[in-house]
C-alpha positions as CSV (number, residue, x, y, z in Angstrom):
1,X,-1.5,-2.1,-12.9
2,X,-3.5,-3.7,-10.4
3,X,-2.7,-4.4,-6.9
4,X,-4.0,-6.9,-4.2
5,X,-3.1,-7.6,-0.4
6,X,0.4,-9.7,0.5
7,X,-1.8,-12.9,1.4
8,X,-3.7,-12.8,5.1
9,X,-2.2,-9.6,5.8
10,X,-3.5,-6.4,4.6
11,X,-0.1,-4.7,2.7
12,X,-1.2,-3.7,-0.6
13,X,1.1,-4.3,-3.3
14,X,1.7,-4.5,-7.0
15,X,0.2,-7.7,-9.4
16,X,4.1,-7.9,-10.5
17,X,6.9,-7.0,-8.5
18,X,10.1,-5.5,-9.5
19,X,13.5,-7.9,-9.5
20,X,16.7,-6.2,-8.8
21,X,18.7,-9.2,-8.5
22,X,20.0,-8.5,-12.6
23,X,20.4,-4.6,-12.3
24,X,23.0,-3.8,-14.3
25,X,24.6,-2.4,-11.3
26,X,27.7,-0.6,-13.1
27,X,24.9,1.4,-15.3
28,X,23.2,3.7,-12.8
29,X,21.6,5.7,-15.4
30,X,19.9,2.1,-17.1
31,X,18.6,1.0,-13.6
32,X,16.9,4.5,-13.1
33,X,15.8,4.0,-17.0
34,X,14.5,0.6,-15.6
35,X,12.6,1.2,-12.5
36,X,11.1,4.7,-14.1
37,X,9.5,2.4,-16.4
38,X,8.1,0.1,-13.7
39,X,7.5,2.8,-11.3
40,X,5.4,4.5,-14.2
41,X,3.3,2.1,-14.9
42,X,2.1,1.9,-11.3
43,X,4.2,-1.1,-9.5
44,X,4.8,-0.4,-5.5
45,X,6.8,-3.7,-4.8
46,X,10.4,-4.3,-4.8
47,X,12.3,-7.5,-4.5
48,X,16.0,-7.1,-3.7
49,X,18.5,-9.7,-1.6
50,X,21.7,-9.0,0.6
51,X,23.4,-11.4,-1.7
52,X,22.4,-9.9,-5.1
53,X,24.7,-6.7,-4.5
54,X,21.9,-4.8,-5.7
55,X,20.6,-3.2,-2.2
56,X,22.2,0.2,-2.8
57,X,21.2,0.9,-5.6
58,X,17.9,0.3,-4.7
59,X,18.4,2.8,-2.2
60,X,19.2,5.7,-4.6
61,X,16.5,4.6,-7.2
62,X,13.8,5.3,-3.8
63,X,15.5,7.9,-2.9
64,X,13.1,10.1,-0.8
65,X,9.8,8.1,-2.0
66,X,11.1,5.0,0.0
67,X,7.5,5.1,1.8
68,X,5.5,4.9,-1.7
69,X,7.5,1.1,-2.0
70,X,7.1,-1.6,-0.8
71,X,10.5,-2.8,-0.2
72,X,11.9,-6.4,0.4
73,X,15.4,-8.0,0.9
74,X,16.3,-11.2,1.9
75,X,18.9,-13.5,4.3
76,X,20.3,-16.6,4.6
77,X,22.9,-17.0,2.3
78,X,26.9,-17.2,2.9
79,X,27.8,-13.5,3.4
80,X,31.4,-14.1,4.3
81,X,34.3,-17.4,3.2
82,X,35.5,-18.4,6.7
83,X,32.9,-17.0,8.9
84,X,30.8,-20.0,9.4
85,X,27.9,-17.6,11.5
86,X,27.8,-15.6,8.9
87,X,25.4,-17.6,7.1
88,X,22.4,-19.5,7.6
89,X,18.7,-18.5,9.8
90,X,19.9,-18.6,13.2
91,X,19.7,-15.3,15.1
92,X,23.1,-14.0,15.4
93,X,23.0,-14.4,11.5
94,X,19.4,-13.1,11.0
95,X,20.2,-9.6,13.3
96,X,23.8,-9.1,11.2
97,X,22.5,-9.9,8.2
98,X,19.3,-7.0,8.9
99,X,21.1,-4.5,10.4
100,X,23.7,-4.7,7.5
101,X,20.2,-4.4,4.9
102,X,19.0,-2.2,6.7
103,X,22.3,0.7,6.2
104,X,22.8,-0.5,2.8
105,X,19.0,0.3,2.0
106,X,19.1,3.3,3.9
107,X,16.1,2.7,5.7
108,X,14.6,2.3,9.3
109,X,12.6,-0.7,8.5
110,X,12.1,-3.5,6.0
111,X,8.7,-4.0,4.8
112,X,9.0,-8.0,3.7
113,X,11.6,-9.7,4.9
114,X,11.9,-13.1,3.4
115,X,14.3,-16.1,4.7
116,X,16.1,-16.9,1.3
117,X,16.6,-20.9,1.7
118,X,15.8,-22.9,4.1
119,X,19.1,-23.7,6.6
120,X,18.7,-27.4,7.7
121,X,21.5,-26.2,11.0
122,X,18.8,-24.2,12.4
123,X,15.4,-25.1,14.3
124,X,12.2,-23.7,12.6
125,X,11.3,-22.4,16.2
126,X,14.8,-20.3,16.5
127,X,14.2,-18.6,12.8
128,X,10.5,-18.0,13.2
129,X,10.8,-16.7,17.0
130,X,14.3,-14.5,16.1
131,X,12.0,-13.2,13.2
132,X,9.1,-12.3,15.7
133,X,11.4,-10.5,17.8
134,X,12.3,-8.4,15.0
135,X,8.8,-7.8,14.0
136,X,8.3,-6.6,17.6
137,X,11.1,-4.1,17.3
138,X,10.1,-2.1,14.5
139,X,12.9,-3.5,11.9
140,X,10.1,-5.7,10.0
141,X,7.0,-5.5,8.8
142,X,5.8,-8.6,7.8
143,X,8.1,-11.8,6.8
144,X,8.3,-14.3,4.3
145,X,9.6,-17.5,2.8
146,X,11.8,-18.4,-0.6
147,X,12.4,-21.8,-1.7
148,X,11.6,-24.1,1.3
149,X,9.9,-27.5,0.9
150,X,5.8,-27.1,1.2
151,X,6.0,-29.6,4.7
152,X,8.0,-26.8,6.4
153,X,6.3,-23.9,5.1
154,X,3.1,-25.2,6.9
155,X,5.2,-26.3,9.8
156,X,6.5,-23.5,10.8
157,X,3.5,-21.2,9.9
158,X,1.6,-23.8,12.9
159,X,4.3,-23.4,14.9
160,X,3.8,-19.5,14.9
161,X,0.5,-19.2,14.7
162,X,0.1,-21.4,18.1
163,X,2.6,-19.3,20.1
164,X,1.4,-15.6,18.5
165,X,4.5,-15.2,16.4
166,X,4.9,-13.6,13.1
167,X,3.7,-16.1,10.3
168,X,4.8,-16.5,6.8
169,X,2.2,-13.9,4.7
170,X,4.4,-14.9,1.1
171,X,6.0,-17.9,-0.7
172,X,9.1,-17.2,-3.3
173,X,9.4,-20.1,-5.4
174,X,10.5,-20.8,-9.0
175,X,7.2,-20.9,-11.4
176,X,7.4,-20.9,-14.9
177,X,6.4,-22.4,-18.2
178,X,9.0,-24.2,-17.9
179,X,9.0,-24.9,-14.3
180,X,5.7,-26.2,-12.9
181,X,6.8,-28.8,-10.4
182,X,5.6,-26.3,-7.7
183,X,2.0,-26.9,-8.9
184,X,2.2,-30.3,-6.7
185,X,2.8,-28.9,-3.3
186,X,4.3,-25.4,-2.9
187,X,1.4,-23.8,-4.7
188,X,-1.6,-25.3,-3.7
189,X,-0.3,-25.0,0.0
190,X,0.1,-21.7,-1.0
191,X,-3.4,-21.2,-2.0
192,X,-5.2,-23.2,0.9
193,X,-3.3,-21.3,3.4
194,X,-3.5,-17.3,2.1
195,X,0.3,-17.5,1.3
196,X,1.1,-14.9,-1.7
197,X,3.1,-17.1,-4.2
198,X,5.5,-14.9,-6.2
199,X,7.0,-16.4,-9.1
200,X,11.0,-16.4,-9.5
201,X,12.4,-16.4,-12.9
202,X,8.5,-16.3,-14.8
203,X,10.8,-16.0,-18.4
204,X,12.7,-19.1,-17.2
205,X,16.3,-17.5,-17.5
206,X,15.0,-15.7,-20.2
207,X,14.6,-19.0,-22.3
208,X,10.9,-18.3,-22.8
209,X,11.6,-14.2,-24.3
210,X,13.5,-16.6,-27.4
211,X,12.5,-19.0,-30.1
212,X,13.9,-22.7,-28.7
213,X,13.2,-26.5,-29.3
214,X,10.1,-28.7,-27.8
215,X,6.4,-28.0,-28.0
216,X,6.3,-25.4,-25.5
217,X,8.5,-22.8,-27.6
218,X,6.0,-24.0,-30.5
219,X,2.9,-22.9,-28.4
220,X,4.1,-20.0,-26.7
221,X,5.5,-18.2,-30.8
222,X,1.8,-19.1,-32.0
223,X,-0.3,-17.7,-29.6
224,X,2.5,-15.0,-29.9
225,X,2.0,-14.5,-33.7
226,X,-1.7,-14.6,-33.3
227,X,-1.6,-11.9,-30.3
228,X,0.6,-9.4,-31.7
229,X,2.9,-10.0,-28.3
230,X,6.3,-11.2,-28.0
231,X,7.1,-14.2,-26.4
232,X,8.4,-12.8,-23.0
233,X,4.2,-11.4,-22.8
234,X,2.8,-14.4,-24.2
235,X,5.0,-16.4,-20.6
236,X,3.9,-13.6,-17.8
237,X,0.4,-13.7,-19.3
238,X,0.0,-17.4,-18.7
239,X,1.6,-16.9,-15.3
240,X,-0.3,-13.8,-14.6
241,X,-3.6,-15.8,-14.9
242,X,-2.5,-18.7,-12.6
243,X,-4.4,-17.8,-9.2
244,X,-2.6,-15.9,-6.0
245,X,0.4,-15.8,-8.8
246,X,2.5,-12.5,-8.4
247,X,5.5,-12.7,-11.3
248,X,8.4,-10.8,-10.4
249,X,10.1,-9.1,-13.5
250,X,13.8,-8.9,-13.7
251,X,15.7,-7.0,-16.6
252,X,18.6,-5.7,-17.3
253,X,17.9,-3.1,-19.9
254,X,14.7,-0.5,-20.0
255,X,14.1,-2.3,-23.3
256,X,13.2,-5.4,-21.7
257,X,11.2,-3.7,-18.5
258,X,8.9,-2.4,-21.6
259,X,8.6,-5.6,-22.6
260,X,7.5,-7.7,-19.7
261,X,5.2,-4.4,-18.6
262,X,3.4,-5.2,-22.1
263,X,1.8,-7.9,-20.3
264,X,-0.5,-5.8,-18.2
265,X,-2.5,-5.0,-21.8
266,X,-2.3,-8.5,-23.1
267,X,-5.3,-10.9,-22.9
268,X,-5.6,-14.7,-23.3
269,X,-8.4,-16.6,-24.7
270,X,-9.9,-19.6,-23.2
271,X,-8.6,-21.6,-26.2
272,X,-5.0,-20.0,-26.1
273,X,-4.8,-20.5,-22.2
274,X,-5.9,-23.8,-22.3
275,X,-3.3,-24.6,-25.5
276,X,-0.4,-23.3,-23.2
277,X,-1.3,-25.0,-20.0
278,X,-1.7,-28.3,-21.7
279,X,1.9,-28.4,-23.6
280,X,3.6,-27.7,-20.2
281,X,1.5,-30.0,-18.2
282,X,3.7,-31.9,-16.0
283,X,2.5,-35.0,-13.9
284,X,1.6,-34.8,-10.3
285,X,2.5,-38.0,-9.3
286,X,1.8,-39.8,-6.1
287,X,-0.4,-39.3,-4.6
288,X,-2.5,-36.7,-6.6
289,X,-2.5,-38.8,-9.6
290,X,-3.1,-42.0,-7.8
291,X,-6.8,-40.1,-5.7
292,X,-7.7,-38.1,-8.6
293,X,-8.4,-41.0,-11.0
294,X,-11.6,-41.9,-11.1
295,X,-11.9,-45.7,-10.4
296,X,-10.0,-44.6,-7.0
297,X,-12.4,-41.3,-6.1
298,X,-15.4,-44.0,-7.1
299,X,-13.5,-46.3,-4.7
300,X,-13.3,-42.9,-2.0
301,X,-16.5,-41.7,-2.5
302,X,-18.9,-44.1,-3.9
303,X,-20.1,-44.4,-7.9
304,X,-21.9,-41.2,-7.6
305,X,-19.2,-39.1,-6.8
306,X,-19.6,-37.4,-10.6
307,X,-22.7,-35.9,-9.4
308,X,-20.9,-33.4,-6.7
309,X,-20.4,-30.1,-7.5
């Protein structure tokens, strides 16, 4: 395993990060099986939610090297039926919603804290200042985003940048063979701006660890057959080589943890990367495909513009 800083800030972590959200929370002695395996092979980083039920048990597979980890939950979501507050990035929900993370986890502190959706009740200056203030206190290290559109991201990273508030270091999104729609906004934004970009459901609900219809199944088995690798390798591999990418593994048995871990010893050729980003290429659309023709960058730039490195 290799590791790398949490974008602009300096928090090393793990090239994958461990999922909790599918612990098989009723099998304590598979999610120790689980995590030894990921621990083992060197991985620091631990992804975990309020709403995934999974927080405890994250605390007892820490235990007593909870400072070893880096460990991050999440907010945002409905924690209760009727209680309208107790949902949502305003503060009153934000300092609930932590403080109850915080006891399940059995910790002093959260090291990445992201806001799980984006709550369009609440202004961007209320989440991003409540978050500062619990930066300032000691109850965060560093914060983070899932699953908001790229405009907002970038909004309220401005917003907290200009009044010295805690920015966004991370981006959770969906990223997959299967899923590259974030390629048009949410990851190059990512990129431009030294957000990390961790990758939600690499396997795409495990669709990509099986044999299935369309070319991208075809691909993914071939470049499997010719590697030795299984499918579920053959996936994180491609995602693994996509740049600022961190995939976060999820399993629910120690078989499967193996599995995905396999990645860190598979290579792909040119050829074979190349093959597997081509049969899940998606389109752009406007405007990228519209400026990245080239009778409109001749138009932009003049009939040279080929000779611009």
């Amino acid at each position: 395993m290799r590791y790398r800083t949490l974008g602009h800030t300096g928090l090393r972590v793990s090239e994958l990060a461990f999922g909790a959200m599918r612990l098989p929370s009723d099998d304590p002695a598979e999610c120790r099986a689980i995590f030894a395996a990921y621990a083992d092979a060197g991985g620091n980083f631990v992804d975990t939610a309020d709403r995934y039920g999974t927080e405890p048990v994250v605390k007892d597979l820490l235990a007593a090297d909870r400072e070893h980890f880096v460990v991050s939950t999440k907010f945002t979501l409905a924690r209760h039926d009727t209680d309208l507050n107790a949902a949502g990035s305003h503060r009153k929900s934000l300092v609930h919603a932590l403080n109850d993370s915080l006891a399940r986890l059995g910790t002093d502190y959260i090291d990445v804290y992201w806001v799980h959706s984006r709550d369009i009740f609440t202004p961007i200056e209320e989440t991003m200042r409540a978050l500062d203030d619990q930066v300032r206190a000691g109850k965060i290290l560093y914060v983070a985003v899932s699953d908001w559109p790229a405009w907002q991201v970038t909004r309220a990273n401005t917003m907290a940048e200009l009044r010295d508030w805690t920015p966004f270091s991370a981006l959770q999104v969906e990223y997959s063979l299967l899923q590259r729609t974030v390629e048009r906004e949410l990851v190059p934004m990512a990129l431009d701006t030294g957000l990390a970009a961790m990758a939600w459901s690499p396997l795409a609900g495990g669709r990509l660890a099986k044999p299935g219809d369309g070319d991208v199944f075809r691909v993914v088995g071939e470049v499997a057959e010719q590697l030795g690798a299984s499918r579920s390798q053959v996936a994180l591999a491609w995602l693994r080589s996509r740049e600022g990418v961190i995939p976060i593994l999820g399993a629910r048995t120690h078989d499967q943890m193996s599995d995905a871990l396999g990645v860190l010893d598979v290579g792909l050729s040119a050829e074979q990367l190349a093959a597997l980003d081509d049969v899940s290429r998606i389109e752009l659309g406007f405007p990228h495909d519209f400026v990245g023709s080239d009778r409109v960058r001749a138009v932009i730039y003049g009939p040279g513009h080929r000779l611009i490195d």
